[in-house]
DOLO-316526 format. One line per field, with one value per atom (N, C-alpha, C): atom name; residue in three letters; residue number from 1; x, y, z. Coordinates in steps of 0.1 Angstrom, whole numbers, always signed. Each point is the difference from the previous one (the first is absolute). Example, Ala and Ser with C-alpha at 12.3 -4.5 7.8 and 13.67 -1.06 7.14 Angstrom:
guvo = [N	CA	C	N	CA	C]
milo = [Ala	Ala	Ala	Ser	Ser	Ser]
nupa = [1	1	1	2	2	2]
X = [+132	-9	+9	-4	+9	-8]
Y = [-57	+12	+12	+11	+11	+11]
Z = [+78	+0	+0	-7	+0	+8]
***
This chain:
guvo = [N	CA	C	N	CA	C	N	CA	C	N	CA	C	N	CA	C	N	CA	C	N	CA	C	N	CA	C	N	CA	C	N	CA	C	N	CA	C	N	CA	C	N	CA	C	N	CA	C	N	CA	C	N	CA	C	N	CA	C	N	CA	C	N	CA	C	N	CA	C	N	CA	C	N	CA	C	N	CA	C	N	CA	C	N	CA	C	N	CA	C	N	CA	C	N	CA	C	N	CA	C	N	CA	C	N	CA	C	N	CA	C	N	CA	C	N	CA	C	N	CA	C	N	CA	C	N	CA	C	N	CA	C	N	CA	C	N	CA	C	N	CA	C	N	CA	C	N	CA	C	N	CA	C	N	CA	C	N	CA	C	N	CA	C	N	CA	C	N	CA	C	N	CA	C	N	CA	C	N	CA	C	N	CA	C	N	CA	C	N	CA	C	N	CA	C	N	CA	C	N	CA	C	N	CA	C	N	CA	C	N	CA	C	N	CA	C	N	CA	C	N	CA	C	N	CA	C	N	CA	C	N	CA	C	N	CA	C	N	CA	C	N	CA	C	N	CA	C	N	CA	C	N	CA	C	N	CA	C	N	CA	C	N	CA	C	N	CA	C	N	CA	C	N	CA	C	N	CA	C	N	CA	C	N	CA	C	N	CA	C	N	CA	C	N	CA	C	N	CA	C	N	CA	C	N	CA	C	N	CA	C	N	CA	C	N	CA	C	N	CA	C	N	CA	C	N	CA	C	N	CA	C	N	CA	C	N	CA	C	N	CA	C	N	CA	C	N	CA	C	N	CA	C	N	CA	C	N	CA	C	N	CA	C	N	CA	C	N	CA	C	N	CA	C	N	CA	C	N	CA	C	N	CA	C	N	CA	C	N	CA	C	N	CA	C	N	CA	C	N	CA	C	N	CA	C	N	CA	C	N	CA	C	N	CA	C	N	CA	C	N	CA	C	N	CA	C	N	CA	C	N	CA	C	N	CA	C	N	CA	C	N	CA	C	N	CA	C	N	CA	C	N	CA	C	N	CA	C	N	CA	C	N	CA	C	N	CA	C	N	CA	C	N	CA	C	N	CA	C	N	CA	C	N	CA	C	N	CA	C	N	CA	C	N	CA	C	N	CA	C	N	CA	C	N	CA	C	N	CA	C	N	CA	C	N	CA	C	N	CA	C	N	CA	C	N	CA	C	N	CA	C	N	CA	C	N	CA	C	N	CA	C	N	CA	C	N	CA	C	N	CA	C	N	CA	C	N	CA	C	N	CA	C	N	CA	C	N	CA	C	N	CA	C	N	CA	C	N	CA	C	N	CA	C	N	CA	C	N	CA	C	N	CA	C	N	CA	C	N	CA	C	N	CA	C	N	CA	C	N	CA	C	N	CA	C	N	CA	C	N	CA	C	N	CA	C	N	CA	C	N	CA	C	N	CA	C	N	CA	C	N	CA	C	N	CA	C	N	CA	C	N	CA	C	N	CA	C	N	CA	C	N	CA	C	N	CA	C	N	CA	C	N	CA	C	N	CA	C	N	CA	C	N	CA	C	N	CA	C	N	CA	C	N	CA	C	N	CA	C	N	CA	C	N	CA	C	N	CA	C	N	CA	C	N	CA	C	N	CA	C	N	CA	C	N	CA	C	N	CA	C	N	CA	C	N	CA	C	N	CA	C	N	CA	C	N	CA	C	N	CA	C	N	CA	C	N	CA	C]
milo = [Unk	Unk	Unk	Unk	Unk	Unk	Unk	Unk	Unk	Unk	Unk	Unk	Unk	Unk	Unk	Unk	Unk	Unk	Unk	Unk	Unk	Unk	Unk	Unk	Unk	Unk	Unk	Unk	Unk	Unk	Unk	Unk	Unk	Unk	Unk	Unk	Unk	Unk	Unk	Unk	Unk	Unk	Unk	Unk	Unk	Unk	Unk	Unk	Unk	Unk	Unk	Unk	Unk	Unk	Unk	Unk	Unk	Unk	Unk	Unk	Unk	Unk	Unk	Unk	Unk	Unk	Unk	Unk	Unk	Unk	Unk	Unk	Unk	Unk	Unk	Unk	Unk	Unk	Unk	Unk	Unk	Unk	Unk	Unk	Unk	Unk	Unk	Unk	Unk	Unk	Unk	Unk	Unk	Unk	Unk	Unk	Unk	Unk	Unk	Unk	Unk	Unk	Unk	Unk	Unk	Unk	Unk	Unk	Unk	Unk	Unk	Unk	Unk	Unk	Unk	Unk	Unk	Unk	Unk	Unk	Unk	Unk	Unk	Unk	Unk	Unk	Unk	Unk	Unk	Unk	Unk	Unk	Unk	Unk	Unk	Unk	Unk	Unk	Unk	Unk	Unk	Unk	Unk	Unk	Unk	Unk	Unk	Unk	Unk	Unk	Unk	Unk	Unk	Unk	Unk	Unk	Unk	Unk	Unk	Unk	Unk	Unk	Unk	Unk	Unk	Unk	Unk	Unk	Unk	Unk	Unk	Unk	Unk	Unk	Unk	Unk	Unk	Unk	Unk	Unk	Unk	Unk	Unk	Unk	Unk	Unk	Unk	Unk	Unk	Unk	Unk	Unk	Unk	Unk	Unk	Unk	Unk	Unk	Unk	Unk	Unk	Unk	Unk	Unk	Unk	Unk	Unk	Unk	Unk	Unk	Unk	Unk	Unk	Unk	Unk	Unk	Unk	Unk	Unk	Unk	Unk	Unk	Unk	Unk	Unk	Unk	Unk	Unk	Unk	Unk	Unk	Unk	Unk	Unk	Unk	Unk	Unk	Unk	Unk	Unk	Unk	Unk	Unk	Unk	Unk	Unk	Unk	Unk	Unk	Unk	Unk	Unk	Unk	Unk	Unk	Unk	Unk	Unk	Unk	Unk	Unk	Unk	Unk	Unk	Unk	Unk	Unk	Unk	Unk	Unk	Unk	Unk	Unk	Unk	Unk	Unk	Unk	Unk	Unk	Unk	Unk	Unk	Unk	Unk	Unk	Unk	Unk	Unk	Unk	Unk	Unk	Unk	Unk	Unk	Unk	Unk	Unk	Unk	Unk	Unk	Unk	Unk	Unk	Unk	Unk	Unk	Unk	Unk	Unk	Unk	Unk	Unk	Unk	Unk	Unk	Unk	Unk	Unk	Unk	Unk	Unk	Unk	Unk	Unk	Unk	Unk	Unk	Unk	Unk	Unk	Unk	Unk	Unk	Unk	Unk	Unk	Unk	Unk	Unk	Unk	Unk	Unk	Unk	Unk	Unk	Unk	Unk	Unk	Unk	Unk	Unk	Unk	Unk	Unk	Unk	Unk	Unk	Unk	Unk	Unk	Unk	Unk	Unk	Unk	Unk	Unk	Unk	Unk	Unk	Unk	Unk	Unk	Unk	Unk	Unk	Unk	Unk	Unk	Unk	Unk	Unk	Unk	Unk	Unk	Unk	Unk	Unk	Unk	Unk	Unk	Unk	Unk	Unk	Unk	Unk	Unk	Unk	Unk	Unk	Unk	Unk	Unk	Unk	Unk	Unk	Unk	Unk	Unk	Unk	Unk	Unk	Unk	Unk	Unk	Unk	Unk	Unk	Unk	Unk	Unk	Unk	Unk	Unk	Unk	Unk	Unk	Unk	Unk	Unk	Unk	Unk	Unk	Unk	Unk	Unk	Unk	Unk	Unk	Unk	Unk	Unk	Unk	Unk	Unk	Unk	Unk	Unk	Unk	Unk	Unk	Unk	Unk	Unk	Unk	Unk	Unk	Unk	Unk	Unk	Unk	Unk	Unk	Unk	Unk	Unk	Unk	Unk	Unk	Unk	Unk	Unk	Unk	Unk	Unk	Unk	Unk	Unk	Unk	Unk	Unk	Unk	Unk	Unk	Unk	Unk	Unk	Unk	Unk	Unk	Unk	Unk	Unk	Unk	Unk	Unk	Unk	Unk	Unk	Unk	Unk	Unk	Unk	Unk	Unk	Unk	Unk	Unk	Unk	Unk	Unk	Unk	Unk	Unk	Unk	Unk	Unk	Unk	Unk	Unk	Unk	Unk	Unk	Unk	Unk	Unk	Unk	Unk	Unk	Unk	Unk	Unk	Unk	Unk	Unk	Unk	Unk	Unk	Unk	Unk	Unk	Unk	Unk	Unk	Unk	Unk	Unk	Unk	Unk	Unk	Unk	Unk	Unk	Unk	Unk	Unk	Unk	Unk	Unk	Unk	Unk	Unk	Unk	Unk	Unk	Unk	Unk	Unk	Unk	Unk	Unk	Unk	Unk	Unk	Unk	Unk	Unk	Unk	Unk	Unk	Unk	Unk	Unk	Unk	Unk	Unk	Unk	Unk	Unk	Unk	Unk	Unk	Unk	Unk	Unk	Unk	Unk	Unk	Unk	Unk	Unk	Unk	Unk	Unk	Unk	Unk	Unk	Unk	Unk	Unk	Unk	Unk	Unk	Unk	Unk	Unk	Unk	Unk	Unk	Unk	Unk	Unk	Unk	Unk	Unk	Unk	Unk	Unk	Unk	Unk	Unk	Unk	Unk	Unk	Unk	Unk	Unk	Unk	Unk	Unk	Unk	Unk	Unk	Unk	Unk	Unk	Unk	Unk	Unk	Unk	Unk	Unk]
nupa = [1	1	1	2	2	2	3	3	3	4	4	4	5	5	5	6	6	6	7	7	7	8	8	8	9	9	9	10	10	10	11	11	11	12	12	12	13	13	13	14	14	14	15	15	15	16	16	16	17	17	17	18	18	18	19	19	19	20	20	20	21	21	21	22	22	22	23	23	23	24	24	24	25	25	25	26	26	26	27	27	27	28	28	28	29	29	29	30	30	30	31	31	31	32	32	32	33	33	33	34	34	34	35	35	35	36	36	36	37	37	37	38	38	38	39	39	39	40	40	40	41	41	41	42	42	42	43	43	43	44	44	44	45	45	45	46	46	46	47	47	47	48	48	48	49	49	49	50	50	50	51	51	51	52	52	52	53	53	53	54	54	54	55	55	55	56	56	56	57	57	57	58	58	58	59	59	59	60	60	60	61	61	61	62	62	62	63	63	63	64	64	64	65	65	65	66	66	66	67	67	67	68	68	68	69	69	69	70	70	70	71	71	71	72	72	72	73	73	73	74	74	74	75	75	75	76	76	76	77	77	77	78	78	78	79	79	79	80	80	80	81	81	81	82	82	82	83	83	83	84	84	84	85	85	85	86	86	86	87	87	87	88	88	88	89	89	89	90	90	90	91	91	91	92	92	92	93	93	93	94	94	94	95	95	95	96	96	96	97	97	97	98	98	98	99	99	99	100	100	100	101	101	101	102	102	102	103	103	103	104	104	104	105	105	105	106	106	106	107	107	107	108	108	108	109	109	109	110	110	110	111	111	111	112	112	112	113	113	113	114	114	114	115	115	115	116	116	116	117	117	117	118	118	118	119	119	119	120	120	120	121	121	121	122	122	122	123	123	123	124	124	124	125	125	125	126	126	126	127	127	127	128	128	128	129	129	129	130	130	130	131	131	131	132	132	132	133	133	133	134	134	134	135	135	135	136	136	136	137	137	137	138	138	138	139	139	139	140	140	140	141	141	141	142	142	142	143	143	143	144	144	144	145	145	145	146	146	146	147	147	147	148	148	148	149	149	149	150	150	150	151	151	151	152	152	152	153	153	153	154	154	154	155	155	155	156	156	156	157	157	157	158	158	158	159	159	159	160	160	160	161	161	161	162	162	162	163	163	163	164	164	164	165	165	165	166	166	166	167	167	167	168	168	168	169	169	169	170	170	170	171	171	171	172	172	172	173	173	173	174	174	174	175	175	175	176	176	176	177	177	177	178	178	178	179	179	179	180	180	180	181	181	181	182	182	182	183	183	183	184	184	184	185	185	185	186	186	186	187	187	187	188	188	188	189	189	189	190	190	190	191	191	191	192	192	192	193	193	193	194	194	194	195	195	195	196	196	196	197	197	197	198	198	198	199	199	199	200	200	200	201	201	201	202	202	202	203	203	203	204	204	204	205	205	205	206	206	206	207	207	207	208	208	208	209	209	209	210	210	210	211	211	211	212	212	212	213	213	213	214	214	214	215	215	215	216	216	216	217	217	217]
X = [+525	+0	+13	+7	+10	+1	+10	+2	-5	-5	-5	+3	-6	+8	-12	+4	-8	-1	+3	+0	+9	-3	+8	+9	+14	+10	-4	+2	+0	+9	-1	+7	+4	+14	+10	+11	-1	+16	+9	+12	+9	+17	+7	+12	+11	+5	+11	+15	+7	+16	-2	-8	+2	-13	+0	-14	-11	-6	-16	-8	-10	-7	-12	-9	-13	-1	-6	+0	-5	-13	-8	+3	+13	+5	+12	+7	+12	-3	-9	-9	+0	-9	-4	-8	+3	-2	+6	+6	+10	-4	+2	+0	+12	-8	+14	-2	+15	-3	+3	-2	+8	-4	+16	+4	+4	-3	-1	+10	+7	+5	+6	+2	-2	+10	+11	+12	+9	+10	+13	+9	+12	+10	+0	-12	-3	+3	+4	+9	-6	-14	-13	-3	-7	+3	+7	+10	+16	-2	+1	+0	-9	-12	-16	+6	+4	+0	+6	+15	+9	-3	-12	-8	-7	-2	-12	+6	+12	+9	+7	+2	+7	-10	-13	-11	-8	+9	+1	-8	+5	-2	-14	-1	-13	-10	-3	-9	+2	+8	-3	-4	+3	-9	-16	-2	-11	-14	+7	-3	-6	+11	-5	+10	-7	+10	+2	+9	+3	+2	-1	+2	-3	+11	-1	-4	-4	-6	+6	+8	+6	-3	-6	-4	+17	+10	+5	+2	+8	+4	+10	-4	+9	+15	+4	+14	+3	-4	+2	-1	-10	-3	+13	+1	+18	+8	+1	+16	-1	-13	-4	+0	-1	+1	+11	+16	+10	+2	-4	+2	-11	-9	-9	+7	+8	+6	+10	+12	+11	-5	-11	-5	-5	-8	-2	+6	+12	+9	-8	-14	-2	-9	-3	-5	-19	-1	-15	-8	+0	-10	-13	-2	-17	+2	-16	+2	-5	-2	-2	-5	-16	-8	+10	-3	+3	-8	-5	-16	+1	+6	+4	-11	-10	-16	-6	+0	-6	-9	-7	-9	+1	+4	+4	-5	+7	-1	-17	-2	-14	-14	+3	-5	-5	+9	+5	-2	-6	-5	+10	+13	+10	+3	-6	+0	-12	-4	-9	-6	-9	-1	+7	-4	+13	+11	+7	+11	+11	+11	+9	+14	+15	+12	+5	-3	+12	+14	+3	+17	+8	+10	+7	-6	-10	-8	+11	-2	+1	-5	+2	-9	-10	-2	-14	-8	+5	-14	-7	+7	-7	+1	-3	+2	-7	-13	-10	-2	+15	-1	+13	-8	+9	-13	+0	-12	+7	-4	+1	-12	-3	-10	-1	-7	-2	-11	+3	-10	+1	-17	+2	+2	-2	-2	-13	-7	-16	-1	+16	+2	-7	-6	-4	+7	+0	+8	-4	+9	+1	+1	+13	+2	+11	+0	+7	+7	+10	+8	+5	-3	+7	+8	+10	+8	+9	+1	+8	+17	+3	+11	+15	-2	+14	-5	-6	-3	+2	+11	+0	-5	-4	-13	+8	-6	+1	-1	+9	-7	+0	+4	-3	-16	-4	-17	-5	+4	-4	-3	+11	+1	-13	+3	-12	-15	+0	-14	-4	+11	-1	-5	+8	-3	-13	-2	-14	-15	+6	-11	-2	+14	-2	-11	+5	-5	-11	-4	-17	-4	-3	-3	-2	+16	+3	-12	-2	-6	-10	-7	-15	+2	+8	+2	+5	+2	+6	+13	+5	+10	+4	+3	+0	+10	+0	+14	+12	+7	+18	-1	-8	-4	+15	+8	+8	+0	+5	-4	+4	-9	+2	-10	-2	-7	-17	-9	-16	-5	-12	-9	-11	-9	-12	-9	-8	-12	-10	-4	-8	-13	-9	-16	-7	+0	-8	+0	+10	-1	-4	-2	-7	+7	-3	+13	+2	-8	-4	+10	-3	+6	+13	+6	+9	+11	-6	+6	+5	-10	-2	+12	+0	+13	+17	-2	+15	-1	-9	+4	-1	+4	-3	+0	-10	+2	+3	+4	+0	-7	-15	-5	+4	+2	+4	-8	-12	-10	-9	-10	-15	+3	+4	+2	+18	+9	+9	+3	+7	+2	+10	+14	+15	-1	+9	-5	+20	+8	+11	-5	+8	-7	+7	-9	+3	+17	+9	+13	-2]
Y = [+1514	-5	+4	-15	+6	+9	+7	+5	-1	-1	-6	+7	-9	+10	+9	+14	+9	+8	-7	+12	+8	+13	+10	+0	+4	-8	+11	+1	+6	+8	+17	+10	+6	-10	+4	+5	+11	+6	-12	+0	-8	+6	-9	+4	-5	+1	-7	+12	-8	+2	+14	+4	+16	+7	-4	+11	-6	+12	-4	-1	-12	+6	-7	+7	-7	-6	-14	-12	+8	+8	+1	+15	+9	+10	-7	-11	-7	-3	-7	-8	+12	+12	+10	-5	+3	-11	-9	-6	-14	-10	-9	-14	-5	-5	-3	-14	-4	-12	-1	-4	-3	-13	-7	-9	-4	-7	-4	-9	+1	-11	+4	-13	-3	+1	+7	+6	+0	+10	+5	-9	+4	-12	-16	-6	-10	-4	-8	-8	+0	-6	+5	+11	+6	+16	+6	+0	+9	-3	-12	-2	+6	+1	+4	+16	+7	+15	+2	-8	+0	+3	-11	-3	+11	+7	+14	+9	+1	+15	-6	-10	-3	+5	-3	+5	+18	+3	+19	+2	-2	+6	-9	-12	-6	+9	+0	+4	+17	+9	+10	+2	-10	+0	-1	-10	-1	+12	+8	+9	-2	-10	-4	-1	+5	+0	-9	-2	-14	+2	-5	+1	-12	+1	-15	+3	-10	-3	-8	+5	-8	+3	-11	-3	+6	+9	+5	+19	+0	+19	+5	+8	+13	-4	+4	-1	-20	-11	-11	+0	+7	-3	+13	+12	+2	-8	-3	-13	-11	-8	-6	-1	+15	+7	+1	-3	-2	-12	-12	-12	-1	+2	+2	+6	+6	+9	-5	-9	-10	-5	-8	-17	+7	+8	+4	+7	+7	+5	+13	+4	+16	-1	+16	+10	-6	-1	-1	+14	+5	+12	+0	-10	+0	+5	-1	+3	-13	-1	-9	+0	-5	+5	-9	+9	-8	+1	-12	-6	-4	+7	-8	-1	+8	-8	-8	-4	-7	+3	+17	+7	-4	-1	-3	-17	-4	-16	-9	+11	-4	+6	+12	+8	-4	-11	-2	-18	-3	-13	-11	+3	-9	-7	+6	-3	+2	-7	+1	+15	+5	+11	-1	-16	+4	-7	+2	-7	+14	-12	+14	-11	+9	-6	+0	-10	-8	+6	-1	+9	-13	+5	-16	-4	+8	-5	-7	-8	-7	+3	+0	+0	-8	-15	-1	+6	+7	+5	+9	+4	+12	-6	-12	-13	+5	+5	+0	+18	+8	+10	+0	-8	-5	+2	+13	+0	+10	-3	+13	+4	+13	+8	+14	-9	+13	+13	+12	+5	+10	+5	+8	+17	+4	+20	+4	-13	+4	-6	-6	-1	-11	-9	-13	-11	-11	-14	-7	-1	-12	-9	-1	-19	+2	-14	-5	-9	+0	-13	-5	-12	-2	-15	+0	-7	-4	-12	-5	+3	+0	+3	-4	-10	-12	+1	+11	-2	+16	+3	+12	+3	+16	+4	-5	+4	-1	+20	+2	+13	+3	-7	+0	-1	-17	+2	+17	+3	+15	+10	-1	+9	-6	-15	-4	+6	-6	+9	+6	+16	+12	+6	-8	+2	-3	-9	-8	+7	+10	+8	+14	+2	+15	+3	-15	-5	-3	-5	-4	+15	+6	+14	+10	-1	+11	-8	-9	-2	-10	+2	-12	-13	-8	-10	-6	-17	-8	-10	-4	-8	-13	-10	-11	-6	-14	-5	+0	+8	+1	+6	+15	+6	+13	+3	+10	+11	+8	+16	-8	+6	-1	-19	-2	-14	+5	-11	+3	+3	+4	+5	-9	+2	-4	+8	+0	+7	-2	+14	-4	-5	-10	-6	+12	+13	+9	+6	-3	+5	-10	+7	-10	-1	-12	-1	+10	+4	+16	+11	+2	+12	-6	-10	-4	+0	-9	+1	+19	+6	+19	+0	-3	+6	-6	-17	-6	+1	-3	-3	-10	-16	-11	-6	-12	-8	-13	-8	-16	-7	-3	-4	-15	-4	-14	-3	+6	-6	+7	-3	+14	+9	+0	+4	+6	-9	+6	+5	+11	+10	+11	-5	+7	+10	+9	+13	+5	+3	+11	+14	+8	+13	+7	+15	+6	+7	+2	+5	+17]
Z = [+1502	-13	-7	-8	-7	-15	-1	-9	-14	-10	-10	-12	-11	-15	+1	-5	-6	+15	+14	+10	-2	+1	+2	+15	-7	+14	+10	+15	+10	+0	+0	-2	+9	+9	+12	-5	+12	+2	+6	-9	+2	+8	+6	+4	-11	-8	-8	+3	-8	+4	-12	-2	-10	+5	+13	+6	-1	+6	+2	-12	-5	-11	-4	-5	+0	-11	-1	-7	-12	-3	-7	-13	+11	-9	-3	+4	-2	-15	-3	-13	-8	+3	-12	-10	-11	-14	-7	+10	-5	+6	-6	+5	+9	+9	+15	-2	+7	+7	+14	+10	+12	+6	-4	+10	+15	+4	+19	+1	+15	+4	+14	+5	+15	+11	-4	+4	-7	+3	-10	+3	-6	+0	-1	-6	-8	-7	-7	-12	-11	-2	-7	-12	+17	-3	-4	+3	-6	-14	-6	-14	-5	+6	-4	-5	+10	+1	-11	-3	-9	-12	-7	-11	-2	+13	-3	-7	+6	+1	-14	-9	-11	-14	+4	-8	+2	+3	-1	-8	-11	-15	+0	-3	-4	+7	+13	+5	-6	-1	-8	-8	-11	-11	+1	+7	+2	+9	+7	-1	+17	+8	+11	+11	+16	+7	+11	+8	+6	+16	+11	+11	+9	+5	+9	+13	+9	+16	+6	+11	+10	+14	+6	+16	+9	-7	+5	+3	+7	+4	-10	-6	-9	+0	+15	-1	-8	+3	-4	-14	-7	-15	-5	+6	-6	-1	+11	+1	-7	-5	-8	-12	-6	-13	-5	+10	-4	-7	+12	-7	-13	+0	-14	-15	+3	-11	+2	+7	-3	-11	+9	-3	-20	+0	-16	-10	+7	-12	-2	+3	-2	+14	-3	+14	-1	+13	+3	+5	-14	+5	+6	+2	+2	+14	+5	+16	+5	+11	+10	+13	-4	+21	+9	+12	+12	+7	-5	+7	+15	+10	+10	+11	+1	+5	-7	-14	-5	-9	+2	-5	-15	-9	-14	-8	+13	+1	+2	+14	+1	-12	-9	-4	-12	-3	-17	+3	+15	+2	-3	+7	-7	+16	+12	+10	+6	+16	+3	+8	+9	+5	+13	+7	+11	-1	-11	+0	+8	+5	+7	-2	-1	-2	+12	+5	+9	+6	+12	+3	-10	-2	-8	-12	-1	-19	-8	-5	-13	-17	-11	-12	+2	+7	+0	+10	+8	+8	-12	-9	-14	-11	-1	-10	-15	+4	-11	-7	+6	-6	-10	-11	-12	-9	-8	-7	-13	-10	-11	+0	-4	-1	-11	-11	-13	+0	+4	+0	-12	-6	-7	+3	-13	+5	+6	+0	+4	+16	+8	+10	+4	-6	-2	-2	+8	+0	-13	-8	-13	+3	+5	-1	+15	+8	+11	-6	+11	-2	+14	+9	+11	-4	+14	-4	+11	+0	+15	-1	+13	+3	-8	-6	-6	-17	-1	-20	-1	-9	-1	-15	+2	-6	-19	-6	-15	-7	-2	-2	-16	-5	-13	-6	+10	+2	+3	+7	+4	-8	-8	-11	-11	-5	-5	+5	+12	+3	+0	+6	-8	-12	-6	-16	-4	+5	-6	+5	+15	+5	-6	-6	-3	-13	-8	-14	-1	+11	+1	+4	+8	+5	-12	-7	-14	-8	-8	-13	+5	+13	+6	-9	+5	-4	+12	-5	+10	-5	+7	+0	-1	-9	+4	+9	+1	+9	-5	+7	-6	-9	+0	-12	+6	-13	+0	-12	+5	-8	-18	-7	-16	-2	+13	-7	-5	-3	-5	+18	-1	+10	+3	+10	+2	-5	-10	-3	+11	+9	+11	-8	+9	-6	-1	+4	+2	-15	-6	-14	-13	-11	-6	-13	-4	-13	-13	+1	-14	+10	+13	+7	+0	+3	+3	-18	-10	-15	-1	+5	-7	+9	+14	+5	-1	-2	+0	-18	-6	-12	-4	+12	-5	+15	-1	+15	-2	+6	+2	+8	-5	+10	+6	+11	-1	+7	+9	+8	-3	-3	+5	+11	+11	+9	+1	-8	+0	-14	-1	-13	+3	-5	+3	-15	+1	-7	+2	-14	+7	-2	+14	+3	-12	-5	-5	+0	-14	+8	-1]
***
């Protein structure tokens, strides 16, 4: 069975280019993300990593930490890390598994159980380990994101999501579409318009069922 929201992710010891470390003391009480992809030295990717390592500070703010997955060996994601930090103008501190059995890949259901890499592998033999993955401090999967080989990620979206998970979590609420930090909220149906007035102050209801609310400052 694959991965699902609200499973708690599988708590493996990992190999990355800063040591050995377990997925689950890696996290602590922060919010992680880790992204996958299907070998180093990729064109893709490189930009992908780039975009990670440029948003430092965002993800600090947020109070979250970041590590990437590559179907490659340690020594390749150093040498990699060079062109990563050309190609972005700053340092890629994060770490980076090297998934090079697959354990990570098959784990996190981004591959099959007997999938195996090829002598001469290519990116598509590990085509479908192109996933984002938000987890919380409760080590539980929030939100996925997969994504084919020739579309590189959006991480701005990311950051949106982020936001929108930390915000729903923080004040039990929900989010609407293309909803960004400072916009109205979802008043969840479980609350009721007296509880809901006492707590925002004022609602808009525009559906029976829907009722946006701005959160307290």
């Amino acid at each position: 069975m694959g991965l699902r929201i609200n499973d708690e992710i599988p708590n493996l010891t990992v190999t990355t280019d800063q040591g050995e470390l377990s997925l689950h003391d890696w996290i602590g009480d922060s919010w992680a993300i880790l992204f996958s992809h299907p070998k180093d030295f990729t064109p893709v990717c490189t930009t992908e990593f780039g975009a990670v390592a440029q948003l430092a500070d965002e993800w600090a703010k947020r109070g979250t930490k970041v590590m990437g997955i590559s179907v490659d060996g340690v020594e390749e994601h150093k040498g990699w890390k060079v062109d990563i930090e050309k190609t972005a103008g700053t340092p890629a501190g994060f770490p980076i598994i090297a998934d090079e059995d697959l354990t990570v890949a098959k784990a996190f259901d981004m591959l099959p159980a007997e999938a195996v890499l090829p002598d001469g592998r290519t990116p598509a033999d590990s085509a479908t380990v192109r996933v984002v993955f938000i987890v919380g401090p409760d080590k539980q999967l929030k939100l996925s994101m997969t994504y084919p080989m020739n579309v590189g990620r959006n991480f701005a979206e990311v950051l949106r999501a982020l936001d929108a998970l930390q915000t729903a979590a923080r004040e039990t609420i929900a989010t609407p579409a293309n909803w960004t930090v400072g916009q109205d909220v979802v008043v969840p149906m479980s609350v009721s318009d007296e509880d809901a007035i006492a707590k925002y102050g004022e609602i808009n209801k525009v559906l029976p069922y829907l009722r946006m609310a701005k959160l307290p400052k």
